[in-house]
C-alpha positions in Angstrom: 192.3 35.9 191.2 188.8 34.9 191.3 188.3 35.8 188.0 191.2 33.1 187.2 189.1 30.4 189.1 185.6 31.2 187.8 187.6 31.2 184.2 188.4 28.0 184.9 185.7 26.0 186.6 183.8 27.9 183.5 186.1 26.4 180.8 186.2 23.0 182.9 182.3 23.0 182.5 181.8 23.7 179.0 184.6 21.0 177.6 182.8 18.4 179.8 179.4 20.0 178.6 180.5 19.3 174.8 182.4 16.3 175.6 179.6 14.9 177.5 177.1 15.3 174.9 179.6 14.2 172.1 181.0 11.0 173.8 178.7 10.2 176.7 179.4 9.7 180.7 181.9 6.4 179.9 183.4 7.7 176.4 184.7 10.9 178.2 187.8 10.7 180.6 188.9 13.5 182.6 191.9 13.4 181.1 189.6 14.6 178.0 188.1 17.3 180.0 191.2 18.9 181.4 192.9 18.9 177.6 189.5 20.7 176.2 189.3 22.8 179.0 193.2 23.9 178.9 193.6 23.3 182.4 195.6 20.4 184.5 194.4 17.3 185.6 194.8 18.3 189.0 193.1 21.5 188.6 189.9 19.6 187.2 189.8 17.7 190.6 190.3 21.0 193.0 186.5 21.4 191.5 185.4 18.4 191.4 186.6 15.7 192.8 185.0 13.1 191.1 183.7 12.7 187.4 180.3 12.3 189.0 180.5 15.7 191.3 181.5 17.1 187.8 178.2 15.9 185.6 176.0 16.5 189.0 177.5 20.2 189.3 177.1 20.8 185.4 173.0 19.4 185.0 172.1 21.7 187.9 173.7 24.3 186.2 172.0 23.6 182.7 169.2 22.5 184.9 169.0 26.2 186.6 169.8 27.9 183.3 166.5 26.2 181.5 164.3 27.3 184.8 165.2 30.6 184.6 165.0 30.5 180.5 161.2 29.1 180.8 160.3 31.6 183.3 161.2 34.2 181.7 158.5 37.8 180.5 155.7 34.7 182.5 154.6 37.9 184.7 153.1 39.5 181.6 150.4 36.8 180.6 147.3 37.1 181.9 145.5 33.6 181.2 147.0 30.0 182.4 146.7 29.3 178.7 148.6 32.1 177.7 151.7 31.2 180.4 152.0 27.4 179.2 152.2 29.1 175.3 155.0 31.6 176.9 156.6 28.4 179.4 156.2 26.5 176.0 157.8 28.9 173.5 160.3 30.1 175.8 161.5 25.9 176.5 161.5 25.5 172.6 163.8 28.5 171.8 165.8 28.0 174.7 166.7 24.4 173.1 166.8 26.0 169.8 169.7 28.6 171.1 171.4 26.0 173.1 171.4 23.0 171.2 174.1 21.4 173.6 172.7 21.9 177.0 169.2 20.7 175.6 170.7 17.8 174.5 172.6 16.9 177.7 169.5 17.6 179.6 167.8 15.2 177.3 170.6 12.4 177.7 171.3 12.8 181.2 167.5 13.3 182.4 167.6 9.7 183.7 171.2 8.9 184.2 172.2 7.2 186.9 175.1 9.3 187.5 172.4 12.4 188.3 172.3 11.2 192.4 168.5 12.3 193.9 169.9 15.1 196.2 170.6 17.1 192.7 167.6 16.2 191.0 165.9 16.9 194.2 167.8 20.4 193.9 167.0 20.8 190.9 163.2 20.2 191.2 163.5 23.3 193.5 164.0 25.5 190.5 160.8 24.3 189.0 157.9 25.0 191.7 156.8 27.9 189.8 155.8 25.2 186.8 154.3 22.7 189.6 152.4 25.5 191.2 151.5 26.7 187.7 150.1 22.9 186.2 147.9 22.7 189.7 146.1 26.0 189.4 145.4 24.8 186.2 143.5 21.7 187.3 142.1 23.3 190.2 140.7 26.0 187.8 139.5 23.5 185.9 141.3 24.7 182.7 143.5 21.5 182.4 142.6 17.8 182.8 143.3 16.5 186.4 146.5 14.1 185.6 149.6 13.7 187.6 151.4 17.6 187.5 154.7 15.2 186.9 152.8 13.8 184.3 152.1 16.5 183.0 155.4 18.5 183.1 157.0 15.2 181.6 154.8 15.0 178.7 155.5 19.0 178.2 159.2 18.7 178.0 159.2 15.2 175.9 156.5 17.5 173.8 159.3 19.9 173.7 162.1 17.9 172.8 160.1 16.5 169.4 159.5 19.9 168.1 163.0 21.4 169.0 164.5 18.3 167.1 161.7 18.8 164.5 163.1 22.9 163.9 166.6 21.9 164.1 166.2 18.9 161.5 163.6 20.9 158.9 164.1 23.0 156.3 165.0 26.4 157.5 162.2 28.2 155.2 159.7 26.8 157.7 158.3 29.5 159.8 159.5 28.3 163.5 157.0 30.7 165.2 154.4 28.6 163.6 156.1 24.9 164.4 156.2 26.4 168.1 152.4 27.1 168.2 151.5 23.9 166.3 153.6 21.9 168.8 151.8 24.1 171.7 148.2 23.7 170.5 148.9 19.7 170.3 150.1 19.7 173.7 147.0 22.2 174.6 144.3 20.0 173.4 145.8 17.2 175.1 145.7 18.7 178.1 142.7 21.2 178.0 139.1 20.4 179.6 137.1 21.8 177.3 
């Protein structure tokens, strides 16, 4: 039985997660949602009762998922210039992979519908970025600007060179756009 529900709060998520990015907030009904997700109407709201509990619950979720994505093999750089490459690298495949959660991330960033409790949530998911961006300052390695400065010029950064892969030729060699979008984002930020 709770292999039934999961099933379907899963399927419920990933028809509004496509229908989301494909129609935005106002061009998608529930209605739309249900259909995609081969559920009832009624089931949809047993989840979530509202279409705005439904796009909170599913940008944590993404939210969560890019976290864990950027964090990931981080223990086995030694350097703070090394962990922003891997942060960086892992960010710009990650959006690579999943071209639809990177672009409702992107669209929904600043929605209105996103209340501050989940991006306050959310944020929680991210210390290990914060803590990361202020050792660098305090080290002296990076330029002392705002670590949410900082963070927000590293996913925009981010968002240019997954757009960049996605729309180029595919002869390009994307370990090389990653670097190249790294080392501008380096020398931004780097002291020396």
């Amino acid at each position: 039985m709770k292999e039934q529900v999961k099933d379907k709060k899963t399927a419920i998520m990933g028809a509004a997660l496509k229908l989301f990015t494909e129609r935005g907030f106002h061009g998608t009904s529930t209605a739309q949602i249900s259909k995609d997700a081969g559920v009832a109407t009624g089931t949809l709201f047993n989840y979530f009762p509202t279409k705005e509990d439904l796009i909170n619950s599913l940008y944590f979720e993404v939210k969560g998922e890019l976290s864990q994505a950027m964090g990931k093999d981080l223990e086995a750089e030694s350097t703070f210039q090394d962990k922003l490459r891997k942060i960086w690298s892992n960010l710009v495949r990650w959006g690579v992979d999943n071209q639809e959660e990177f672009l409702f991330v992107g669209q929904f960033c600043s929605s209105p519908y996103i209340t501050k409790f989940t991006r306050d949530e959310v944020m929680k998911e991210y210390v290990f970025l914060h803590k990361l961006v202020d050792e660098g300052i305090n080290a002296g390695e990076i330029r002392d600007f705002s670590a949410d400065l900082v963070i927000a010029m590293f996913y925009q950064g981010s968002r240019t060179v997954v757009n960049f892969i996605l729309d180029s030729d595919s002869s390009l060699d994307e370990n090389k756009i990653i670097e190249d979008g790294f080392q501008i984002i380096w020398r931004g930020l780097a002291k020396n």
